[in-house]
DOFI-79000 format. One record per residue: y, x, z of N, C-alpha, C, CB in turn; chain; residue in one letter; residue number from 1. Coordinates in pm, 1 decimal, padded with zeros to 6 digits. Glycine has a CB too. Layout:
// residues N
(r (Y X Z) (Y X Z) (Y X Z) (Y X Z) 'A' 'A' NUM)
...
This chain:
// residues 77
(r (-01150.9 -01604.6 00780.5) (-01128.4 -01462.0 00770.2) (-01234.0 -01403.4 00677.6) (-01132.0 -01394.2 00909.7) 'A' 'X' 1)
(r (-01162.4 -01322.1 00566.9) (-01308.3 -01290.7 00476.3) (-01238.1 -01186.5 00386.3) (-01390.5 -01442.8 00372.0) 'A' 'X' 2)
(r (-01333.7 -01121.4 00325.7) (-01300.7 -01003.4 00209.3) (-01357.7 -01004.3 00107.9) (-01321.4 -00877.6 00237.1) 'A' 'X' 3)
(r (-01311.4 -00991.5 -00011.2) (-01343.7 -01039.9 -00140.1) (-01379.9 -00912.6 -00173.0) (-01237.6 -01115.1 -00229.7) 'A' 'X' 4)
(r (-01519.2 -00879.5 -00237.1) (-01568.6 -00773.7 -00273.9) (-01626.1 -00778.4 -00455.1) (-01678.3 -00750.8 -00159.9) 'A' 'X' 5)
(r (-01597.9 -00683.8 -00466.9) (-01593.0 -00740.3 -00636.9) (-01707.8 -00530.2 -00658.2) (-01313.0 -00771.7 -00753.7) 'A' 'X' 6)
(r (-01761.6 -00593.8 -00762.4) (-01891.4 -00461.1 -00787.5) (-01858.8 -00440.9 -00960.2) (-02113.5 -00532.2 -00748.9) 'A' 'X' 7)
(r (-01849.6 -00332.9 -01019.0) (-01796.8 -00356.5 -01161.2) (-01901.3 -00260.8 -01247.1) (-01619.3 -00308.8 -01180.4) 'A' 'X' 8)
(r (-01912.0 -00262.6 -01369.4) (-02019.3 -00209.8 -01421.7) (-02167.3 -00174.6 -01393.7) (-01981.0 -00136.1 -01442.9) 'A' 'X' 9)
(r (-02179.7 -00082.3 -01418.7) (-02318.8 -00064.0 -01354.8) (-02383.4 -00061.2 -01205.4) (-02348.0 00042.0 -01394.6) 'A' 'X' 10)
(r (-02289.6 -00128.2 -01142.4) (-02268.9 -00151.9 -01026.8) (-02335.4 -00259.3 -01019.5) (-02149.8 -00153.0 -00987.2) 'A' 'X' 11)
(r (-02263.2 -00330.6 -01059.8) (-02294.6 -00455.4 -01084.7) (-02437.4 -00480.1 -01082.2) (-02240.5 -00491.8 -01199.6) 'A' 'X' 12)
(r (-02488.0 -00418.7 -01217.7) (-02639.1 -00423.5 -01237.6) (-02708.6 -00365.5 -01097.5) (-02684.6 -00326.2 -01377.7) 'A' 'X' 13)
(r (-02661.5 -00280.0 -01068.4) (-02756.1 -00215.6 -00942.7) (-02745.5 -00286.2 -00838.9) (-02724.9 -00075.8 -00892.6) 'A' 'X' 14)
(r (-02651.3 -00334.3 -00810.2) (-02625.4 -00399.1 -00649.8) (-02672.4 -00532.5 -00686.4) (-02446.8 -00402.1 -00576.8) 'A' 'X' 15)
(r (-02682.1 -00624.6 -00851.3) (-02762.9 -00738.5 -00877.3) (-02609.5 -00847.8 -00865.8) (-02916.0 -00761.9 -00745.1) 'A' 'X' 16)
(r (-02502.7 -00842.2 -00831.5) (-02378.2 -00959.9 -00775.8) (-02285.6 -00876.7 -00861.9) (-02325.5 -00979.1 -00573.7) 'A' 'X' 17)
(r (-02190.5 -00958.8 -00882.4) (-02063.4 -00934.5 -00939.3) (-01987.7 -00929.3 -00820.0) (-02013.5 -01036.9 -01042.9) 'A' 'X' 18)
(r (-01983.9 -01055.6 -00757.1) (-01877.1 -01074.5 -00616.9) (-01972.9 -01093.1 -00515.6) (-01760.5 -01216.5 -00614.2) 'A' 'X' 19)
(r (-01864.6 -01107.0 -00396.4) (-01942.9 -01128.3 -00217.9) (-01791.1 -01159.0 -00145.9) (-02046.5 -00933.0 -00122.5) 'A' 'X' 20)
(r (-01838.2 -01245.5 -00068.0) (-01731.7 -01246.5 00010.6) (-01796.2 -01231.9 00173.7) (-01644.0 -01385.5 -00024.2) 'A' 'X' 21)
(r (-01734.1 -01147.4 00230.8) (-01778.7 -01074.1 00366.5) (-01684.1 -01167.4 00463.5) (-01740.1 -00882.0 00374.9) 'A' 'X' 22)
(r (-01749.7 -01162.5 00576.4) (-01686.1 -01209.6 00710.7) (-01588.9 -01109.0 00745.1) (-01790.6 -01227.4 00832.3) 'A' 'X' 23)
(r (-01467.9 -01090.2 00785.2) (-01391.7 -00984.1 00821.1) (-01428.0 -00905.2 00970.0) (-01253.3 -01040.2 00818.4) 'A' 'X' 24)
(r (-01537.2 -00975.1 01040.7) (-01479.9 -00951.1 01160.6) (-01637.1 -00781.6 01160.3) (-01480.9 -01138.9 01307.5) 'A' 'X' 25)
(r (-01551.5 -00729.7 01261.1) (-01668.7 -00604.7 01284.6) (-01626.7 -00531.1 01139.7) (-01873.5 -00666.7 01295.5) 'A' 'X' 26)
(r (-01539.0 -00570.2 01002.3) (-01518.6 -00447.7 00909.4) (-01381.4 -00399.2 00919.4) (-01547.7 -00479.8 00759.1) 'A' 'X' 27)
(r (-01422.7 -00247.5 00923.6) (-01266.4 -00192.6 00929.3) (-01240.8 -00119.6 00830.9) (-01225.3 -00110.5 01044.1) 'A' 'X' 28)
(r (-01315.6 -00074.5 00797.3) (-01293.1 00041.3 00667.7) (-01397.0 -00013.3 00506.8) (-01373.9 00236.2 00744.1) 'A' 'X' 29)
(r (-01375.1 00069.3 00395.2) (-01370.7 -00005.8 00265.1) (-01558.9 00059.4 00279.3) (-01223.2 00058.6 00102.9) 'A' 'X' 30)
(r (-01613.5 00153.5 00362.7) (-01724.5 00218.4 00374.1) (-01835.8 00095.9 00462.4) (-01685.8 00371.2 00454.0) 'A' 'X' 31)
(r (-01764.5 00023.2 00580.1) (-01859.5 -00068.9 00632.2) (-01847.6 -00193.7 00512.2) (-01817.7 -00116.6 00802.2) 'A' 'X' 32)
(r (-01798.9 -00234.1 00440.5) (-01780.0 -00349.0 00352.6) (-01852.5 -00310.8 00244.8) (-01638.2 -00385.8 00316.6) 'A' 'X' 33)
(r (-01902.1 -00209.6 00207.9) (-02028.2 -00119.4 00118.8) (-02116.0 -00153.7 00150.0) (-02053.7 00019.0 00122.7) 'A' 'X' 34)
(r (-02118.8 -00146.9 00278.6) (-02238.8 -00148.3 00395.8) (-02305.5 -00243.6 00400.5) (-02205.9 -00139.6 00525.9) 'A' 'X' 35)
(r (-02216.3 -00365.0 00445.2) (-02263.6 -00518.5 00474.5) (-02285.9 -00548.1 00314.2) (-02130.1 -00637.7 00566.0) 'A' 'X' 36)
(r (-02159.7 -00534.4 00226.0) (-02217.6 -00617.2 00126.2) (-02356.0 -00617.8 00036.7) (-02132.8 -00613.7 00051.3) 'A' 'X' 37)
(r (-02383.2 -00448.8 00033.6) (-02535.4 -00398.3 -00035.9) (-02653.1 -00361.6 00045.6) (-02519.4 -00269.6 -00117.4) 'A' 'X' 38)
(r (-02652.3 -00463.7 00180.2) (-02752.3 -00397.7 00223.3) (-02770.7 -00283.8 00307.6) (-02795.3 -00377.2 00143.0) 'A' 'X' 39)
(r (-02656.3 -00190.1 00310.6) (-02721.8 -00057.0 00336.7) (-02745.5 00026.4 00219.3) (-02850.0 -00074.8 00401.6) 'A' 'X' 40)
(r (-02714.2 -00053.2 00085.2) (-02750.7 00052.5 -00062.7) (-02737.5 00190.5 -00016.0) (-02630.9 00036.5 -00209.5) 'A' 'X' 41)
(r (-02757.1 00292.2 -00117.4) (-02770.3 00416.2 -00114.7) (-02616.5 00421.8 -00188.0) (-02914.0 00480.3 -00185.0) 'A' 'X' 42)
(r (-02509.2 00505.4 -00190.2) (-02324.4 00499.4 -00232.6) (-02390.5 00640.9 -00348.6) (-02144.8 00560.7 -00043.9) 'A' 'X' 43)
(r (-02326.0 00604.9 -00456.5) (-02357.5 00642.6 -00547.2) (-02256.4 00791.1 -00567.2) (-02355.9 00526.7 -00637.3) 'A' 'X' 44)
(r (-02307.0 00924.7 -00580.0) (-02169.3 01002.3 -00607.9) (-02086.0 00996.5 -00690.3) (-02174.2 01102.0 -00621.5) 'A' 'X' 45)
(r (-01944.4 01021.4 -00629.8) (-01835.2 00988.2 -00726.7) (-01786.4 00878.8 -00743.9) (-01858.0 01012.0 -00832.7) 'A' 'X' 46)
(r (-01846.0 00745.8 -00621.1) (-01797.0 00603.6 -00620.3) (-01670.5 00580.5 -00628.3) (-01830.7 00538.2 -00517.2) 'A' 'X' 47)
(r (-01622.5 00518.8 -00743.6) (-01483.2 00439.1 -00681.3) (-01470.6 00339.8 -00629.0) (-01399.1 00409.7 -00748.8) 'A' 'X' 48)
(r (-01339.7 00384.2 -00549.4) (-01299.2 00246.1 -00454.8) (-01141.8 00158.5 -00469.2) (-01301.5 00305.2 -00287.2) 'A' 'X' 49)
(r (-01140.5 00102.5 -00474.9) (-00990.9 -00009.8 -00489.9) (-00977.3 -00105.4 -00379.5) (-00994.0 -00119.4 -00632.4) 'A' 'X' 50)
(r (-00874.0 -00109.7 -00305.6) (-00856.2 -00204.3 -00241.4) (-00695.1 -00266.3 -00238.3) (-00911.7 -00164.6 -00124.3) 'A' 'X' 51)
(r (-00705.8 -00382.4 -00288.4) (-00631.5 -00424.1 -00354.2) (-00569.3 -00420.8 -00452.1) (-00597.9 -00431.1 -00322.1) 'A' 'X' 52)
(r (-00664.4 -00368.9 -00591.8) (-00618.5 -00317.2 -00666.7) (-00534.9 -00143.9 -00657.9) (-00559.5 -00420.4 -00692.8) 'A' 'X' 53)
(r (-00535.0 -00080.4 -00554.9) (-00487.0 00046.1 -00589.0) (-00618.9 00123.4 -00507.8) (-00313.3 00079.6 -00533.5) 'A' 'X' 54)
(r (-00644.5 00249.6 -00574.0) (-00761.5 00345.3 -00569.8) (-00753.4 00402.8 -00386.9) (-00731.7 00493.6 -00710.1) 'A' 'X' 55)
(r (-00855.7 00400.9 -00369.9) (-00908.8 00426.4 -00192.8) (-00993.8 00485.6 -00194.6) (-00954.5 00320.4 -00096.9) 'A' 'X' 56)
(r (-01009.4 00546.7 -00050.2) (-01112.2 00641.6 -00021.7) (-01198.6 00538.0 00067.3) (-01057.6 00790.4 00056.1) 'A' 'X' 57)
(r (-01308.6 00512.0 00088.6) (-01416.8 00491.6 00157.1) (-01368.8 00512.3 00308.0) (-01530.4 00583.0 00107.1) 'A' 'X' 58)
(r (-01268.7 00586.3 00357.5) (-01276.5 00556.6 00488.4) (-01125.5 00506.0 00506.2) (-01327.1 00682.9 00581.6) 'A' 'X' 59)
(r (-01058.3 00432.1 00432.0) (-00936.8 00422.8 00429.0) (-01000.8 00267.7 00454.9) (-00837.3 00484.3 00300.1) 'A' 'X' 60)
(r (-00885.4 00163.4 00566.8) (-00932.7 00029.6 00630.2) (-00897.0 -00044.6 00559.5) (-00896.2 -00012.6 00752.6) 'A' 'X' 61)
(r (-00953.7 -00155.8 00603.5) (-00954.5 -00305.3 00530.2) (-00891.0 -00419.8 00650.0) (-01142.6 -00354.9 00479.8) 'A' 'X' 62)
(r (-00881.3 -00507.1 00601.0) (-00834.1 -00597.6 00684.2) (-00862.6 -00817.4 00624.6) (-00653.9 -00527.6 00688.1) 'A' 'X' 63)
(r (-00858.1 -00861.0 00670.6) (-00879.5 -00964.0 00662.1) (-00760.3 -01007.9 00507.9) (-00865.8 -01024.0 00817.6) 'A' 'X' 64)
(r (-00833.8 -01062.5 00397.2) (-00757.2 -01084.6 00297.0) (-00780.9 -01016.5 00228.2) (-00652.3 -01089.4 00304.5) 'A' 'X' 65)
(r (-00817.8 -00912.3 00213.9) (-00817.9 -00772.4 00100.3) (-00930.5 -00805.9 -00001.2) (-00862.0 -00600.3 00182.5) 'A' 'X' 66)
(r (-00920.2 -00745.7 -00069.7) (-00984.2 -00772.3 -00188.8) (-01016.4 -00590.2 -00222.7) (-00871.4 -00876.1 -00311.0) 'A' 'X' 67)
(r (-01202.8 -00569.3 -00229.6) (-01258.6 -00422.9 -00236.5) (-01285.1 -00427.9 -00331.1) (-01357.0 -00366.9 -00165.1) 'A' 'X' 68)
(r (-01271.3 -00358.5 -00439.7) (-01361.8 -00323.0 -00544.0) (-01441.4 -00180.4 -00569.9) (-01289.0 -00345.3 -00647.9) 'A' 'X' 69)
(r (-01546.1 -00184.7 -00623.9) (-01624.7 -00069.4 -00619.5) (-01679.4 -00037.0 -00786.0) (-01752.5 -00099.1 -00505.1) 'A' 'X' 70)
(r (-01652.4 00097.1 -00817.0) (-01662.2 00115.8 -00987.6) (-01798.5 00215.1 -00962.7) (-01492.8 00209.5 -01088.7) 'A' 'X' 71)
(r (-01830.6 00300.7 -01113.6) (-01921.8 00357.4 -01035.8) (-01837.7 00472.8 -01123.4) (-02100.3 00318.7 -01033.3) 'A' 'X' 72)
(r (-01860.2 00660.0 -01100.9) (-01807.5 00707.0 -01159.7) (-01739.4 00705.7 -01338.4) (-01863.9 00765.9 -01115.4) 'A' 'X' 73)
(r (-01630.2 00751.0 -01330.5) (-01588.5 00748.4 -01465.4) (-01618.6 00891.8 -01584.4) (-01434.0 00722.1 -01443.3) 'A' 'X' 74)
(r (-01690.4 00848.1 -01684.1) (-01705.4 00931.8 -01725.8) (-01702.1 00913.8 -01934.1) (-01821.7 00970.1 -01636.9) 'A' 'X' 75)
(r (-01664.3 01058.0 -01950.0) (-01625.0 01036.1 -02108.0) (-01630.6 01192.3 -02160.8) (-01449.0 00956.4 -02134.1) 'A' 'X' 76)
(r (-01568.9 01222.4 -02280.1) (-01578.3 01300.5 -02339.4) (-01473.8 01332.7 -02482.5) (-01694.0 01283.5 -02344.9) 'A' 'X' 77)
């Protein structure tokens, strides 16, 4: 049982991992899988979230199999 956590850009750099794979058990939402995977990091404003490839909110659940990804805001001009 496990969750594939994927960190993308400057994320990446900050959290130090590209990927993690988490134990499923005790995570329910895409906010505890933040949690376990960084430590406790500090959630950056404006985080994005994906789970399973389509865009999520942080308290929207996870489940055994899923695949999280975390962007950090998007920004341009």
């Amino acid at each position: 049982m496990s969750i594939r956590v994927k960190f993308f850009a400057s994320l990446r750099e900050t959290i130090g991992k590209a990927e993690h794979n988490l134990d499923a058990q005790n995570i329910n939402t895409a906010r505890d899988v933040w949690q376990t995977a960084t430590d406790n990091h500090e959630q950056l404003p404006n985080m994005l979230v994906a789970i399973n490839m389509e865009y999520a909110k942080l308290n929207d659940n996870v489940k055994d199999g899923d695949e999280v990804a975390f962007f950090p805001p998007v920004t341009g001009g």
